[in-house]
C-alpha positions in Angstrom: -32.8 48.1 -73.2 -36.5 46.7 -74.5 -38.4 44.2 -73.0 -37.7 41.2 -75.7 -33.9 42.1 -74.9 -34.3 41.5 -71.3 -36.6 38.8 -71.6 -33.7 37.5 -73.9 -30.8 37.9 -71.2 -33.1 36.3 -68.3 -34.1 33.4 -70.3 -30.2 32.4 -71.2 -29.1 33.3 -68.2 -31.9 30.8 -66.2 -31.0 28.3 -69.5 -27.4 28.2 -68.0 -28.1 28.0 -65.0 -30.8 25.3 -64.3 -28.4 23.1 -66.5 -25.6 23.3 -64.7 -27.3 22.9 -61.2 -29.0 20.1 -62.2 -26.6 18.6 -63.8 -24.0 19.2 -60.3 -27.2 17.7 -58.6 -27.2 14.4 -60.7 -23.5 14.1 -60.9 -23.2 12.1 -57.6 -26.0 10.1 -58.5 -23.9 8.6 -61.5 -24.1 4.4 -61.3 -21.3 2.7 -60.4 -22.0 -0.3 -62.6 -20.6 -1.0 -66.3 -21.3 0.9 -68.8 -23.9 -0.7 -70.9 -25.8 -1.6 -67.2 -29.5 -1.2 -66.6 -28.9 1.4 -64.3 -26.9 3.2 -66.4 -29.8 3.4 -68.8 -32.4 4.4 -66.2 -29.9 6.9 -65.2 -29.7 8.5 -68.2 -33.4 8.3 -69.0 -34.2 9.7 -65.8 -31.7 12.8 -66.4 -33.7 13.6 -69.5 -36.9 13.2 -68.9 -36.4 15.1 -65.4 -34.3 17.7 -66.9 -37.2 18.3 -69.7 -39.5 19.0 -66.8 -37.6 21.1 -64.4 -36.2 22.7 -67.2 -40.0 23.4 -68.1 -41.6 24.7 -64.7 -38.3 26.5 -64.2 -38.6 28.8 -67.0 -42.2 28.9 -66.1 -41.8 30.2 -63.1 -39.0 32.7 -63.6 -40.7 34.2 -66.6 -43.4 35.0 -64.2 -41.0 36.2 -61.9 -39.7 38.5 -64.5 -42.9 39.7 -65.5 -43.5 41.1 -62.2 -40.2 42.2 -61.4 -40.1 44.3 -64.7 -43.6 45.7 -63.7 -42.5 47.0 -60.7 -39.7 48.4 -61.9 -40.6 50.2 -64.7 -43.6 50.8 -64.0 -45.0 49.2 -67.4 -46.7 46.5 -68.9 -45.1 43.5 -71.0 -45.9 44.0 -74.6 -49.2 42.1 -75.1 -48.6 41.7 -78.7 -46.2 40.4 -81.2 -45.3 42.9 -84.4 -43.7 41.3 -87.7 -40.2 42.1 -86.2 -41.0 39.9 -83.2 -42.7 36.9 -85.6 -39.4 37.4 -87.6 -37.2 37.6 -85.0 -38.8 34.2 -83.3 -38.7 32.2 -86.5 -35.1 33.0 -87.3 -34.1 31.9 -83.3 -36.3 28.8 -83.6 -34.9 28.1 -87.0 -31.0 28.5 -85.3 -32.2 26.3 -82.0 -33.6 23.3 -84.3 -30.4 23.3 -86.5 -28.3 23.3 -83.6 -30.8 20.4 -81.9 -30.9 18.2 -85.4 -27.3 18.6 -86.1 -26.7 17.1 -82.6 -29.1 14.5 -82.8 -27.2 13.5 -85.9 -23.9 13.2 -83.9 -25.5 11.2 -80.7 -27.0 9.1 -84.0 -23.6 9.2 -85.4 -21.8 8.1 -82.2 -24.2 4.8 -82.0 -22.9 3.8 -85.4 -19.7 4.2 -84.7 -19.8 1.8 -82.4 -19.0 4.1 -79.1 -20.5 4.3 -75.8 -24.2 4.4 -75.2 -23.2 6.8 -72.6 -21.9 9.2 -75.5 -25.0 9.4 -77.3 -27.3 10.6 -74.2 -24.1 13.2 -73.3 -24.5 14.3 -76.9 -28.4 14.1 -76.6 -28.5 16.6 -73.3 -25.6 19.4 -75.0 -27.4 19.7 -78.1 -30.5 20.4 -76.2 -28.5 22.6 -73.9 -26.8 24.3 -76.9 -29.9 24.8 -78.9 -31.9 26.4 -75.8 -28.8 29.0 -75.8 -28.3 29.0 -79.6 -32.3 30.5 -79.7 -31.9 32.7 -76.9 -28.7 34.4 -78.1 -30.4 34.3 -81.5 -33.0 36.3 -80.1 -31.0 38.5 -78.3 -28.7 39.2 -81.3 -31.4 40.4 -83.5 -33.1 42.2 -81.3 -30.0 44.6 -80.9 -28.8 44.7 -84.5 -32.1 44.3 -86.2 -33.0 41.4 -88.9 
């Protein structure tokens, strides 16, 4: 298995996990006001915007974890350039992960105009960003084992 492939399984499997514990973390925390409260809203805000960062230093971190585990195990260094086949490869994950982002946005847009739950929109808001996290890293991991 290269590099990029288990770079690709490490970064969806730390995408998986850091949203689900955080989101078993924040569950108890849910306000026990209506729904359209204020501290539903600052709820919500505060889920994404604290999700965004923890989301950010923890794949920070474990990539730099990985970096060293993988050099001490194999003995070699990460790959300190990108050919056309990783460009490509990167492009066509980034292209998947926005479609699957944008096409949720639409939806959590979508639900507002239907006239449904706030609540619904920020649930739709956080899986699409969830899904498009995965959607890239499967991408990745997808081409880099069957080729472009």
């Amino acid at each position: 298995m290269t590099y990029q492939e288990k770079k690709s399984i490490v970064s969806l499997i730390s995408a998986v996990l850091i949203f689900v514990c955080y989101c078993l973390y924040m569950y108890p925390q849910f306000p026990e006001g209506g729904l359209e409260s204020a501290a539903t809203f600052r709820y919500w805000g505060s889920f994404v915007l604290v999700l965004t960062l923890v989301s950010i230093v923890a794949h920070i971190m474990i990539s730099i974890v990985f970096n060293i585990a993988f050099r001490i195990t194999t003995k070699e260094k990460e790959p300190s350039f990108e050919d056309e086949l990783d460009k490509l490869i990167s492009l066509k994950a980034t292209r998947n992960s926005f479609f699957v982002f944008v096409t949720g946005f639409l939806f959590a847009m979508g639900s507002l105009v239907l006239a449904q739950p706030s609540q619904l929109m920020f649930i739709v808001l956080i899986a699409s960003g969830f899904l498009s996290d995965v959607t890239g890293s499967i991408t990745k991991l997808y081409h880099y084992r069957r080729g472009v």
